[in-house]
N, C-alpha and C positions, 0 to 999 in steps of 0.2 A: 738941370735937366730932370734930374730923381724929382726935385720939390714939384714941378712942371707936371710931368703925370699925376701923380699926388694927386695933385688939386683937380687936374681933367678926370681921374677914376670918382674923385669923390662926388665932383659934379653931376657926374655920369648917376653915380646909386641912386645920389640924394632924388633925381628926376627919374628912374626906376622905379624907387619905393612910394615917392606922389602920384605916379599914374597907375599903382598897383589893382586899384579895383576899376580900373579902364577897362577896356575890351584889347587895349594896347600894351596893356601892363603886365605883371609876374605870374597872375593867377590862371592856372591851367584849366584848360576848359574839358580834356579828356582826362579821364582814370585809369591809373594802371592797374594791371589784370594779370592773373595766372596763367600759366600755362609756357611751355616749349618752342619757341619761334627760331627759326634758320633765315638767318643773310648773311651780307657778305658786308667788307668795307673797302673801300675803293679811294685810291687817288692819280693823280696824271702817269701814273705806271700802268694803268689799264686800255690809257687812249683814250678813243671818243665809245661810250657803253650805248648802246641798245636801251634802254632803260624799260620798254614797253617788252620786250623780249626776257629782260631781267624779271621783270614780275609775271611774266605766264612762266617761267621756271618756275616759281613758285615761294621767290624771295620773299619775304614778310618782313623783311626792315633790310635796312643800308648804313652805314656812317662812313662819314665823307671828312677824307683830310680837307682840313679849312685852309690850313698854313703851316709854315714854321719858322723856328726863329734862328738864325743860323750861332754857328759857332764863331765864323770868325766876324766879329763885326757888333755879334746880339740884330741884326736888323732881322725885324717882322718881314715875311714872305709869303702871299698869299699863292698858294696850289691853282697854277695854271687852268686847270678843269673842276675848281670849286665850285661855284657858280652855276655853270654847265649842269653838273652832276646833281647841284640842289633843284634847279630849274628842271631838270628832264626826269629826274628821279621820282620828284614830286608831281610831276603831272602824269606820270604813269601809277598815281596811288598808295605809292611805297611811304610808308612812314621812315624819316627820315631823322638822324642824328647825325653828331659831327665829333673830328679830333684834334688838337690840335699838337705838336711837335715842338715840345718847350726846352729849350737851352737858359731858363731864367736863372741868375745868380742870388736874387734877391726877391723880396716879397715885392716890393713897388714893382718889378718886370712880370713880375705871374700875374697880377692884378692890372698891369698894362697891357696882355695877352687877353685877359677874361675880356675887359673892353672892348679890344681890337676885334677878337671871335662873336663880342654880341652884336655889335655893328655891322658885321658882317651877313650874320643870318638872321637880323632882322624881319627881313622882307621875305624869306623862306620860312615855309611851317616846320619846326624843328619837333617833332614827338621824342624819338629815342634822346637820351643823354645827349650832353658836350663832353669829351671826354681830354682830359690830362694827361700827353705820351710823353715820357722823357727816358730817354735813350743815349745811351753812348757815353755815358757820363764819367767812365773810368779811362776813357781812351787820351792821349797825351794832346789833342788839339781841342779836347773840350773847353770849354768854359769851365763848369761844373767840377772839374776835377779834384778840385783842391776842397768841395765841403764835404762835411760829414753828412750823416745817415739822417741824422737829428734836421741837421740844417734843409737839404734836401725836400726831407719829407714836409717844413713849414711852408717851405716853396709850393708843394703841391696845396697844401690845405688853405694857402693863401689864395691860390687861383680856383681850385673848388668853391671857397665861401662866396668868391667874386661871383663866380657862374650863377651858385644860386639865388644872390639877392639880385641878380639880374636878370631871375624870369625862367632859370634852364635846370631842368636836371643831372646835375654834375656824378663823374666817373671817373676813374683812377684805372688807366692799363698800368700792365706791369706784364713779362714772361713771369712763368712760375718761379726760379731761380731768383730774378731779382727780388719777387715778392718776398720771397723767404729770408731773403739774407742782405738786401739794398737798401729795404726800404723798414720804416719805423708804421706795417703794415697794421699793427695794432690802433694806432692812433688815425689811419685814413679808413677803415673799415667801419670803424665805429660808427661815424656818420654817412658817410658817402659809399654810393656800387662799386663794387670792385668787376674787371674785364681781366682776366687771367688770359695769357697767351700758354700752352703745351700743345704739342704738334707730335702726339704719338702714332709709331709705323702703321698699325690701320687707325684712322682715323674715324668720327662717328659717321655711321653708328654701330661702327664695327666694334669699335671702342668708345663703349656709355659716356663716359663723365672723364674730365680730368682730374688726375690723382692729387692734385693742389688740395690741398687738407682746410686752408683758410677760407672764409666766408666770401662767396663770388657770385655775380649776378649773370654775368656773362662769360662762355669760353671761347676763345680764337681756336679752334682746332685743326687749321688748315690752312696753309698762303698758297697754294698750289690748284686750287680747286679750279675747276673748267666749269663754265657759267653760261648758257645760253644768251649773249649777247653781250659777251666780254670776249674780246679777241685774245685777251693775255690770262696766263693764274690769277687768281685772284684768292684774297685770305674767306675765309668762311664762318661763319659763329653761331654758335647757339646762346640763347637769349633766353633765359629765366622768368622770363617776364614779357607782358605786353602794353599794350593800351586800348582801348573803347572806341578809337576814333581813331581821327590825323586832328593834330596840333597846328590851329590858326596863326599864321604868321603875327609877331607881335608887333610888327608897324602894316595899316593894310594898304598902306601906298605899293604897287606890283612892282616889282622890282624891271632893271632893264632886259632886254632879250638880249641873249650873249650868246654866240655859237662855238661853238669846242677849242680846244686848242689844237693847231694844226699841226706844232709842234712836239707836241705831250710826249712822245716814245722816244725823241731825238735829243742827242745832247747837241746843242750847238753854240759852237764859240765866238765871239764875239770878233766882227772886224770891219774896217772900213777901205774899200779901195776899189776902183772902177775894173770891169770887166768887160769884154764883149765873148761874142759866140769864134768860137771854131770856124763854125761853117755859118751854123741856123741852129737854133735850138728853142723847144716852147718854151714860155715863163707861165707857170701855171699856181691858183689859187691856193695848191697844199703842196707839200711833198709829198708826193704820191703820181703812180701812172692810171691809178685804180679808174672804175667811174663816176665815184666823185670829186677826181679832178676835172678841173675848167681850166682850159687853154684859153690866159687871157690876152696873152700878144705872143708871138715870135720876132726873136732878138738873130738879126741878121748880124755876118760880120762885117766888123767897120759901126756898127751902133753899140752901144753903150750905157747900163746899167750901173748902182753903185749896189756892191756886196756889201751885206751888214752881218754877215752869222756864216759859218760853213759847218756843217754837222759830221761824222767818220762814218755816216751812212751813206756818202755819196750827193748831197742834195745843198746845193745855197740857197740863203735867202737873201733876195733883191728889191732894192729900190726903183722900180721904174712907174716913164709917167705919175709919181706921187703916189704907186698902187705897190704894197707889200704884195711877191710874188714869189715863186722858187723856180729854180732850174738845176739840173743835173750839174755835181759837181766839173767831171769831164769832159761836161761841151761849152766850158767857156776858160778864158784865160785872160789874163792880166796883162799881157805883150797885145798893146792896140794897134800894132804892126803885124798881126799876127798874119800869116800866110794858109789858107784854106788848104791848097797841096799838101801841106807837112802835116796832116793827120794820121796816126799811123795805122796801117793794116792789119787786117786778122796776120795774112802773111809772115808779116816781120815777128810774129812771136811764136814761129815754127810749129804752130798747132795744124795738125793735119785732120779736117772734118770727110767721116764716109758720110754719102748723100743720105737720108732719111726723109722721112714724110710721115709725122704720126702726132699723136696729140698727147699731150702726159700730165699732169698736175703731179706737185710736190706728196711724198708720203707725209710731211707733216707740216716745213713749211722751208722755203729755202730762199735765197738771194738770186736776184737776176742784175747779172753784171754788166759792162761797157765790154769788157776782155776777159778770155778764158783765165785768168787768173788772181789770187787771192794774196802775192806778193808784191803785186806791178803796179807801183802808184798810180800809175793812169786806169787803173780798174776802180771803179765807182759802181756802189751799187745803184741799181733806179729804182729796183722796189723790193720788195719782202711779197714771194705769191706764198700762198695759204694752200692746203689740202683741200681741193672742190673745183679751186683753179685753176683752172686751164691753157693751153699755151701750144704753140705749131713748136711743133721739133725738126728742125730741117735738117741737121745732120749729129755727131756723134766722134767724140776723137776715140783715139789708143791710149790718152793719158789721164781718163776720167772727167771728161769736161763734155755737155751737151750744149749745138747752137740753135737758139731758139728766134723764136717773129711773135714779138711782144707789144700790140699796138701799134703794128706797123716800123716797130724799132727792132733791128738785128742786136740780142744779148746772150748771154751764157749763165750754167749754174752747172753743177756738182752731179753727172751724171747721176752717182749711188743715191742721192736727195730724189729722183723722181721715179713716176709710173707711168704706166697708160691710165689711161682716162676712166678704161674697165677695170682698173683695180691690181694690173699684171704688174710686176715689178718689172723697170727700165733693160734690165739685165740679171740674172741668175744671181738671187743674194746666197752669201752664203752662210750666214748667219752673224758673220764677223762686225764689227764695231767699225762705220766706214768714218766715221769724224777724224780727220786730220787736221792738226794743231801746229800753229803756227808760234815756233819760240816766245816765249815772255819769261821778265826772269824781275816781278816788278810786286807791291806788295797791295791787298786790296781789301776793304771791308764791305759790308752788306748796306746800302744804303737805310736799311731799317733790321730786316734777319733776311735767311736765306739758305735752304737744304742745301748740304754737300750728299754728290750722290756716288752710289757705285760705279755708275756709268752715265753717259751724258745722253739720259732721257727720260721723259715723265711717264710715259706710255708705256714701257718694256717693259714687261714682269718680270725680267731679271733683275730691274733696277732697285736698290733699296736705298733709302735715306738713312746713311752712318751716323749723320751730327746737324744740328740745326745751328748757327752761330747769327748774332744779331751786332748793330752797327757797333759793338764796345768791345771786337774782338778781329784782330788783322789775320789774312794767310798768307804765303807765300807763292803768286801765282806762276806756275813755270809755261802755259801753253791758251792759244784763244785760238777758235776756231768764229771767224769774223760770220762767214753763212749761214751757219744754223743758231748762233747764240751762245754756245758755250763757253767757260772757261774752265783750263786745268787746272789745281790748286794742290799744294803741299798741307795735311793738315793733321798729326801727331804721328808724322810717319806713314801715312796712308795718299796716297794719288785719289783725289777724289775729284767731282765734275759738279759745275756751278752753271747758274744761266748769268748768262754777263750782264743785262738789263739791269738787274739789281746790285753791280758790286759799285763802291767808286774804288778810285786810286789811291791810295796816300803811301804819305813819305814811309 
């Protein structure tokens, strides 16, 4: 298999460096150029971006995860919203670079990576770098565990020298910490950009430069940052450097039109087994109630669907008439005997609603549920509304729960999560911390890094960021609150608050 690549990478160069003075080939048709540039880098942890919205912010470059390669397996995995992001990125004018998330043990795998990454962004004009991330490398399911510092670092210089005889200008991430002390940073500098990640309490341009002493072309000084046409944090950089133009894709065949992925924010697990509805329920094109979903059929009960994915967001996805669709986890079940009567009622879960009549949107952003609760497996979320969003509030419990008319659907959310519409708060705050945490006693790392905070929010001026920890470092989660996002965490003795989007689980 190793001799197998081999021969495919060599083939690859050898027909790189013959087409090099092509209009298709290695030779850059823009110059880079001085000067202080802000973007950001993005990958399917953002959703579907704005991208035309991203550059009237005032973005001046992007890099976009390409892929990665896992740990358990080594299989190459291309980033659900690659594509997406190079396509919509680049026709909104944004000079565009890329990263890729390498778990290679060996030089033949980093030079199998450089391939896989040129083939990819072929057909997209790539300006900024390709960049080299390797992460996690100390953690006990790595791959990578077992080399040294020396060994490591050939890895990376072997998929650098690939990038560049294939056309790209290569880059070396690292956090500051690892730069100094993981990596043989002397030997990757020399040749190739360095992208330094530190994330200090104010960030720029509150705080100029980062204090990384080694030579850097780029700094990550922010994964938290709010982006005019990114629904999620997003990491932030300043860039050393520019270029003259936008860089002509190196194959000019256009690539295919790809639209988002509909599942980018959702974990969903994989399963097969026939379903019908409760009652009735839509099967709609995303998961989502928003307006851009399309209702493309409703699934009566007594018909029949096949589930292929259930997500802990509340949402399946289905197989019907041959058309990939979703439905709310809650209106459908597995018993094709199912009886419509045995649905159960607000009622039977002793929530007692006063009558109301008013309109509210989330203060930041909150869960609208099937049932006034966040322990009752039959509560399914249907959507995540946003701050702007609006919703009928028809009535109000005594035990913090509001029922709402959302799209013509009867749901619930988190009384203290909402306001009126005018900006009044739901009910008299009192300044207290309303995030209630549901037991966990489970252990979790950062799927890349991730702020542990004082309190569970980004917005609060009370809130400070204690510690920044990245995917080669585990905590001990004790609490998750499912509605708002957060997680509680044990972390040298301190109770600190995490956004759960970014952690996974492990042993």
């Amino acid at each position: 298999m190793r001799y197998r690549y081999k021969r495919v990478f060599a083939v690859f160069l050898s027909c790189a460096m013959l087409f090099s003075l092509t209009a298709c080939g290695s030779q850059r048709q823009t110059k880079e150029i001085e000067g202080v540039f802000l973007g950001i880098d993005a990958a399917k942890y953002q959703g579907t971006i704005d991208w035309q919205a991203v550059a009237g912010a005032g973005m001046k470059f992007a890099m976009i995860r390409l892929g990665y390669r896992t740990d358990e397996g080594g299989v190459i995995v291309e980033d659900s919203n690659a594509r997406y992001n190079l396509q919509e990125g680049s026709r909104a004018g944004i000079p565009m670079g890329g990263y890729f998330f390498s778990s290679a043990i060996n030089k033949e795998e980093a030079e199998e990576e450089a391939v896989w990454v040129a083939e990819l962004v072929a057909k997209y004009p790539i300006t900024y770098p390709i960049v080299y991330d390797c992460e996690g490398f100390t953690q006990e399911n790595s791959r990578q565990k077992d080399l040294t510092k020396a060994q490591r670092t050939d890895i990376a210089l072997a998929f650098l020298k690939a990038i560049k005889k294939l056309g790209y200008t290569p880059m070396f991430y690292g956090s500051k910490s690892e730069l100094e002390n993981s990596w043989e940073t002397g030997r990757i500098e020399k040749h190739y950009k360095i992208w330094v990640a530190q994330y200090p309490d104010l960030p720029y341009p509150q705080t100029y430069a980062s204090s990384y002493q080694g030579k850097h072309q780029m700094w990550q000084f922010s994964q938290t940052a709010t982006v005019s046409g990114v629904s999620q944090p997003v990491d932030m950089n300043l860039a050393y450097f520019g270029y003259n133009g936008i860089e002509p894709a190196k194959d000019s065949e256009p690539p295919a039109e790809v639209g988002p992925d509909p599942e980018a924010l959702m974990a969903f697990t994989e399963t097969e087994e026939t379903v019908t509805a409760k009652e009735k329920t839509n099967l709609r094109s995303i998961p989502d109630q928003g307006e851009d979903s399309i209702v493309l059929y409703t699934l009566l009960n007594g018909e029949t669907a096949l589930r292929t994915a259930t997500s802990p967001s509340g949402w399946s996805r289905l197989l019907y008439n041959g058309t990939v669709c979703y439905a709310v986890t809650s209106y459908l079940t597995t018993d094709l005997d199912y009886d419509p009567s045995a649905l159960q009622q607000e009622g039977s879960l002793q929530t007692q609603f006063e009558a109301v009549d008013d309109t509210v949107t989330p203060k930041v952003e909150v869960n609208l549920r099937t049932l006034p609760s966040v322990e009752n497996p039959e509560s399914q979320i249907i959507v995540l509304l946003k701050h702007g969003e609006t919703v009928q509030r028809t009535g109000v419990s005594d035990n913090g729960w509001s029922r709402l008319l959302y799209n013509g659907t009867v749901c619930y959310a988190v009384t203290s999560y909402l306001e009126s519409s005018d900006g009044n708060a739901a009910k008299p705050d009192d300044g207290a911390i309303k995030t209630q945490f549901e037991d966990m006693d489970d252990y979790v790392s950062p799927k890349e890094k991730v702020n542990l905070r004082s309190i569970p929010s980004v917005d609060d001026p009370d809130c400070v960021v204690v510690a920044t920890i990245t995917s080669s470092e585990k905590v001990h989660r004790t609490g998750i609150n499912r509605d708002v996002g957060w997680s509680r965490v044990e972390y040298n003795g301190k109770t600190l608050y995490c956004i759960t989007q970014y952690l996974n689980e492990v042993k």
